[in-house]
N, CA, C and O atoms as CSV, one atom per row, in Angstrom:
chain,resi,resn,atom,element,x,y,z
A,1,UNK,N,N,104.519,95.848,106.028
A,1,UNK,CA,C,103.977,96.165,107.325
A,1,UNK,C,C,105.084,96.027,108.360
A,1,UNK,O,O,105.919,95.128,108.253
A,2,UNK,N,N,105.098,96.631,109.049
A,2,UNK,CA,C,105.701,96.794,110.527
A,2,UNK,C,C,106.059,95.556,111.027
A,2,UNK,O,O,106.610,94.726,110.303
A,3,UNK,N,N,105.657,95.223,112.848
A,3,UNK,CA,C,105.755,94.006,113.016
A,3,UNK,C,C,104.634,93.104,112.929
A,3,UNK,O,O,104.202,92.756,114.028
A,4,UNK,N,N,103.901,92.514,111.675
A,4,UNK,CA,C,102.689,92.061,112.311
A,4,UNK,C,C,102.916,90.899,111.111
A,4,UNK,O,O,103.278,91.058,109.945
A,5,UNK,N,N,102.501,89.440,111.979
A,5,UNK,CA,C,102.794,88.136,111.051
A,5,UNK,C,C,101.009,87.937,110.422
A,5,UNK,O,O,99.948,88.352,110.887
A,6,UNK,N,N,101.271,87.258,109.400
A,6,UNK,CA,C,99.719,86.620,109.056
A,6,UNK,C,C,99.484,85.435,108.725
A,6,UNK,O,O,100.115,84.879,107.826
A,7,UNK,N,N,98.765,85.002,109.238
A,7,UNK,CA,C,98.992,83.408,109.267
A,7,UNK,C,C,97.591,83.177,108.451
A,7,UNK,O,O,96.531,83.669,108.836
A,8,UNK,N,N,97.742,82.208,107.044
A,8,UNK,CA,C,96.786,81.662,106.382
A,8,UNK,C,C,95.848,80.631,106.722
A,8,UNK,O,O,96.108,79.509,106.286
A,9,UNK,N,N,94.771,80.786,107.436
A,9,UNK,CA,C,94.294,79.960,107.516
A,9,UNK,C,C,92.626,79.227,106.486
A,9,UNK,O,O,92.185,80.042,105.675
A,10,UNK,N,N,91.952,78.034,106.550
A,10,UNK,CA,C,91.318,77.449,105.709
A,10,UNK,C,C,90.465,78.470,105.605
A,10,UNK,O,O,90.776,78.994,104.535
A,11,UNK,N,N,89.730,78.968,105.988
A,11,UNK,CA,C,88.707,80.205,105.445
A,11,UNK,C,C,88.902,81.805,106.021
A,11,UNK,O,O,87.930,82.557,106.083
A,12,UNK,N,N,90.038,82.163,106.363
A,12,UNK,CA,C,90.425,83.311,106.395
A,12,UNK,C,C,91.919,83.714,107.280
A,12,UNK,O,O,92.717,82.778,107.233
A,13,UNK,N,N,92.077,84.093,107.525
A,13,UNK,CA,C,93.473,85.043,108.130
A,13,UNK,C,C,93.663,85.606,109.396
A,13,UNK,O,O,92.926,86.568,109.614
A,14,UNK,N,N,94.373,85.320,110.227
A,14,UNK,CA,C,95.199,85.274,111.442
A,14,UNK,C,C,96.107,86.553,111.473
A,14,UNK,O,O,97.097,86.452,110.748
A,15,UNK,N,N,95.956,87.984,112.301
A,15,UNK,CA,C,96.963,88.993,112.011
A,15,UNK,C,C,97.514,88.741,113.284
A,15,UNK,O,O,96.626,88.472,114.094
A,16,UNK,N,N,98.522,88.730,113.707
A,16,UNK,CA,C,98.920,89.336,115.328
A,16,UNK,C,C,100.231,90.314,114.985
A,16,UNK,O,O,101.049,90.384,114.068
A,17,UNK,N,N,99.958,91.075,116.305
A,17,UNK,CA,C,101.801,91.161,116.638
A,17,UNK,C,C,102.392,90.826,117.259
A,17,UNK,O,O,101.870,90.958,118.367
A,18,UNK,N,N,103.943,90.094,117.380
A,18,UNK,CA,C,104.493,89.232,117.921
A,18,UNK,C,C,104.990,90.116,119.085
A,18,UNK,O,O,105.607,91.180,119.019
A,19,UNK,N,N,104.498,89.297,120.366
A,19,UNK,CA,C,104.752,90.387,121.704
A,19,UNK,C,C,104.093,90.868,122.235
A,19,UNK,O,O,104.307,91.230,123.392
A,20,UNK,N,N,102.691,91.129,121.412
A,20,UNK,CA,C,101.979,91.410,122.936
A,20,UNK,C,C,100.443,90.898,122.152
A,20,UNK,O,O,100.505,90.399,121.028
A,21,UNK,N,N,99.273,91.052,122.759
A,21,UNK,CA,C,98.381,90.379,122.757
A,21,UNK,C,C,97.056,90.648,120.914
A,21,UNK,O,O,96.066,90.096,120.433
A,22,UNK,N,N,97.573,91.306,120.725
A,22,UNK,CA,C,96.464,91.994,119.701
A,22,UNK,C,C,96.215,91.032,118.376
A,22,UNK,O,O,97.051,91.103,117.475
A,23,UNK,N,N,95.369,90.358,118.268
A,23,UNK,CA,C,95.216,89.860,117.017
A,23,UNK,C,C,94.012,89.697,116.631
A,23,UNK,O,O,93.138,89.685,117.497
A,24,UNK,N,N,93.748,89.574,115.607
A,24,UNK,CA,C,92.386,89.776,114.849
A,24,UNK,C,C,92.451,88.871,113.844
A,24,UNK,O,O,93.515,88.590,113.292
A,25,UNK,N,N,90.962,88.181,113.434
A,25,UNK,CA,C,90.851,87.233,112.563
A,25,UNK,C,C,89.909,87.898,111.448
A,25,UNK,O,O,88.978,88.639,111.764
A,26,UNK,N,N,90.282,87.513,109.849
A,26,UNK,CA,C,89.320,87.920,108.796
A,26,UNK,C,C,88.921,86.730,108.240
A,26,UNK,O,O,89.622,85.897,107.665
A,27,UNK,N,N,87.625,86.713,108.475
A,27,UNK,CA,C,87.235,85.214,107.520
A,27,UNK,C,C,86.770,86.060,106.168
A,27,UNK,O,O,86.341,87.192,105.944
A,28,UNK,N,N,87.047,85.053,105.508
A,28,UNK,CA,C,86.725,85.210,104.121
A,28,UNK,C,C,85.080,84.939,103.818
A,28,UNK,O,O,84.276,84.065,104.141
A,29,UNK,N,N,85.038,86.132,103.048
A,29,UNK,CA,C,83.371,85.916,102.490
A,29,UNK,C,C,83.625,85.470,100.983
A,29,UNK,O,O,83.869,86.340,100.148
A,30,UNK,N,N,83.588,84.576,100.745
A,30,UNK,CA,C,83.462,84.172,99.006
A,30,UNK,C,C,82.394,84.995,98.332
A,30,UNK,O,O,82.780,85.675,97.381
A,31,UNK,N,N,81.249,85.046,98.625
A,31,UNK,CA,C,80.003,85.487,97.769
A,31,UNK,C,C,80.163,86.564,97.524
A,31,UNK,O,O,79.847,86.959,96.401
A,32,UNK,N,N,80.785,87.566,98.598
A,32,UNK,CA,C,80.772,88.706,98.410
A,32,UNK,C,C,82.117,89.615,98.116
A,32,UNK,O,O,82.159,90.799,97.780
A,33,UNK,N,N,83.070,88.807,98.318
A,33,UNK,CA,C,84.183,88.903,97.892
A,33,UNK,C,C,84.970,89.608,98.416
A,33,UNK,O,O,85.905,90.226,97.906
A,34,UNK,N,N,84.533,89.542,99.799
A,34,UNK,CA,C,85.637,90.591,100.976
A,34,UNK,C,C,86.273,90.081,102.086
A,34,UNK,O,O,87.130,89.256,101.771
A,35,UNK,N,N,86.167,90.270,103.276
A,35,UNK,CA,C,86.904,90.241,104.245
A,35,UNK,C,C,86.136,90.573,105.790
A,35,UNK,O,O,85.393,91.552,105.720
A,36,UNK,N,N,86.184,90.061,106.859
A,36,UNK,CA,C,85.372,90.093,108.011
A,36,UNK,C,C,85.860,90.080,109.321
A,36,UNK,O,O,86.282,88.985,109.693
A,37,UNK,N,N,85.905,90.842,109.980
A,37,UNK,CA,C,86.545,90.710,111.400
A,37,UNK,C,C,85.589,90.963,112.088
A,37,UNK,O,O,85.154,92.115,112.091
A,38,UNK,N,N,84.919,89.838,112.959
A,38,UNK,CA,C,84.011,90.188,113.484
A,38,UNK,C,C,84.124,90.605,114.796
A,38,UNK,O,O,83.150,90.971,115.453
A,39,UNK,N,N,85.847,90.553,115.434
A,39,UNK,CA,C,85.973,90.666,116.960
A,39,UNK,C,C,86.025,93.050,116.812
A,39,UNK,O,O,86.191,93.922,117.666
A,40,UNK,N,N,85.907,93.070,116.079
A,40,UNK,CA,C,86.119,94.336,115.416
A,40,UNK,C,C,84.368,95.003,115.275
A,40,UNK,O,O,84.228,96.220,115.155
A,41,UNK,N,N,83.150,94.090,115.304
A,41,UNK,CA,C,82.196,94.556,115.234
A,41,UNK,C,C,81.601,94.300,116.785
A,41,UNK,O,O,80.736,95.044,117.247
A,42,UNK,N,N,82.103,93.276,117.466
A,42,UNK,CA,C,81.850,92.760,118.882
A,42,UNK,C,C,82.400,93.846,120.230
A,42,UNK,O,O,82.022,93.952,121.397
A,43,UNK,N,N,83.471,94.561,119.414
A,43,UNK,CA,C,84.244,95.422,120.519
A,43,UNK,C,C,83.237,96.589,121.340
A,43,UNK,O,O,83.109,97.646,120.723
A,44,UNK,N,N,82.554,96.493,122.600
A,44,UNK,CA,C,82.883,97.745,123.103
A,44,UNK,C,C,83.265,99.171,123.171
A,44,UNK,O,O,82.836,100.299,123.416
A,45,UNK,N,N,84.062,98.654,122.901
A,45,UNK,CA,C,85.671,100.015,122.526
A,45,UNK,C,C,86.561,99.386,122.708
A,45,UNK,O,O,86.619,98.514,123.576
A,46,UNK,N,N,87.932,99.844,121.516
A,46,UNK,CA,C,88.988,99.623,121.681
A,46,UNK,C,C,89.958,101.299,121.785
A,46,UNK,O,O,89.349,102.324,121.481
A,47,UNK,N,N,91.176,101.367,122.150
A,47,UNK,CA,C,91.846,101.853,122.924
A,47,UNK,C,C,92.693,102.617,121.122
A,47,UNK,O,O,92.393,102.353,119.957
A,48,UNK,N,N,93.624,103.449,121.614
A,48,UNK,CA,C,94.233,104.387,120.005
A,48,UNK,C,C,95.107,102.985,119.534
A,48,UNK,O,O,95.117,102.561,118.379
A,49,UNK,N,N,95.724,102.458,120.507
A,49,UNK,CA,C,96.807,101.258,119.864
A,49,UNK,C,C,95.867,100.597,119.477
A,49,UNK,O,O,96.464,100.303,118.442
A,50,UNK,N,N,95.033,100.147,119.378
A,50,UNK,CA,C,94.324,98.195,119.368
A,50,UNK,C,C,94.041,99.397,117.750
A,50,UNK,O,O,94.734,99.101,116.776
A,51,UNK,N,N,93.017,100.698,117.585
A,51,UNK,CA,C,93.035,100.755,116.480
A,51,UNK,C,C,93.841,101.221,115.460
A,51,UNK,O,O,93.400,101.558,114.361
A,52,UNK,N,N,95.280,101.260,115.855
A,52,UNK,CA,C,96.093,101.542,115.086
A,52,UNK,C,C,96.646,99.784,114.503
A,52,UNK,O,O,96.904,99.450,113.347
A,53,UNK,N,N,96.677,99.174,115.398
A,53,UNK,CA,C,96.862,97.807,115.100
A,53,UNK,C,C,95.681,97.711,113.886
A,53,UNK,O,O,95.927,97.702,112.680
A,54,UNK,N,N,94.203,97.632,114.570
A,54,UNK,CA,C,93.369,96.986,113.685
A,54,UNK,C,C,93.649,97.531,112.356
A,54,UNK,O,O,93.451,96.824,111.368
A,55,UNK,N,N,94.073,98.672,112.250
A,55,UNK,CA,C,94.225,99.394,110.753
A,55,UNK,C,C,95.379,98.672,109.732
A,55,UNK,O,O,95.336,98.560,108.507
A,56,UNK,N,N,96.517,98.183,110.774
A,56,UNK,CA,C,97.831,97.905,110.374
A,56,UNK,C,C,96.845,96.385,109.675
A,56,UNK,O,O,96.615,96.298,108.468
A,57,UNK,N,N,96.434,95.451,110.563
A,57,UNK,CA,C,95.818,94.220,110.538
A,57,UNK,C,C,95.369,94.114,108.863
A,57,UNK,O,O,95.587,93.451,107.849
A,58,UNK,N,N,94.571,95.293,109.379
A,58,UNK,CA,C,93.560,95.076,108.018
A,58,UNK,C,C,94.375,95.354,106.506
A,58,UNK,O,O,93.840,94.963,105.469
A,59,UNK,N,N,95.577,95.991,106.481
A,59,UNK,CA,C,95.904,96.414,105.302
A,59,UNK,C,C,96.597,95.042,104.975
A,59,UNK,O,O,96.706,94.595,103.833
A,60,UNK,N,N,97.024,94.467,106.047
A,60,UNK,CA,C,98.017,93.138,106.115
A,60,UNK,C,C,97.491,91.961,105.666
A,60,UNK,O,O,98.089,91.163,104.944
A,61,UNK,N,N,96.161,91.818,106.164
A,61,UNK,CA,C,95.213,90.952,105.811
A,61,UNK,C,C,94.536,90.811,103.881
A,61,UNK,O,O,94.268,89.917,103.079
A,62,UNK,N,N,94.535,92.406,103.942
A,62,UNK,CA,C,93.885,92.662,102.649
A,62,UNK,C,C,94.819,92.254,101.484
A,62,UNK,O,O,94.341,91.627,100.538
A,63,UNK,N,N,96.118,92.580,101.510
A,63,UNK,CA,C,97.241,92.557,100.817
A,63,UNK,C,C,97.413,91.303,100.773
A,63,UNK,O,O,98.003,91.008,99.734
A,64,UNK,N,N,97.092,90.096,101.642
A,64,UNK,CA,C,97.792,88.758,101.733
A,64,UNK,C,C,96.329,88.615,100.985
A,64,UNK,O,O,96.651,88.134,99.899
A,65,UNK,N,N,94.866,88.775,100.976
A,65,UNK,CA,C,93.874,88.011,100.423
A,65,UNK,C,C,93.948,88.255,98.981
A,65,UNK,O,O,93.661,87.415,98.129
A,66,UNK,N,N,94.430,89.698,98.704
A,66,UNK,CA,C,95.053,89.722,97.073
A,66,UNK,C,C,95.907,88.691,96.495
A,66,UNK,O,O,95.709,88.107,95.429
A,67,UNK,N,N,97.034,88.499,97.437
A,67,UNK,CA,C,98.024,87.851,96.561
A,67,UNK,C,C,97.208,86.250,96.892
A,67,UNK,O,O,97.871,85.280,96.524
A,68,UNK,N,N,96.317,86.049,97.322
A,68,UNK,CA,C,95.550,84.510,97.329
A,68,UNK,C,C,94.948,84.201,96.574
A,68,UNK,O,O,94.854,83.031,96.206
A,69,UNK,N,N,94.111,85.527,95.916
A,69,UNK,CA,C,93.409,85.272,94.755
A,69,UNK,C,C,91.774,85.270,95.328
A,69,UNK,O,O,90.776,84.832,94.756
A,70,UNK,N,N,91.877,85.832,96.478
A,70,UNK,CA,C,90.391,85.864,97.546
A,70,UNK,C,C,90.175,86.867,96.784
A,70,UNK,O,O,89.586,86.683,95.719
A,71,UNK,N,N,90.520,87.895,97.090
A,71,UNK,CA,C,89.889,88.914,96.557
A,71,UNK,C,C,89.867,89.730,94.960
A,71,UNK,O,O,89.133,90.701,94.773
């Protein structure tokens, strides 16, 4: 991925990009064996960047819950 860090946290994952404000959290669903961003179901609307981010987020997120063994 581009510039975007992910930070592991106890029940799910931290995406940002370093520099300006955009970050999104995935908690982990055990039961069901996926992934959740709920500031992503809460939005309003977001703008072409926030969902080009959220897209970047999510592949970043998904890829780190593989190599965890979450998913």
């Amino acid at each position: 991925m581009s510039d975007i860090d992910v930070e592991v946290l106890e029940n799910g994952l931290r995406v940002t990009r370093p520099g300006t404000s955009y970050a999104l959290t995935f908690q982990r669903n055990a039961q069901w064996r996926m992934l959740e961003a709920s500031e992503l179901l809460t939005a309003p609307s977001i703008s072409g960047q926030e969902a080009s981010f959220a897209a970047e987020a999510w592949k970043a997120a998904y890829n780190e819950a593989k190599a965890l063994g979450w998913l």
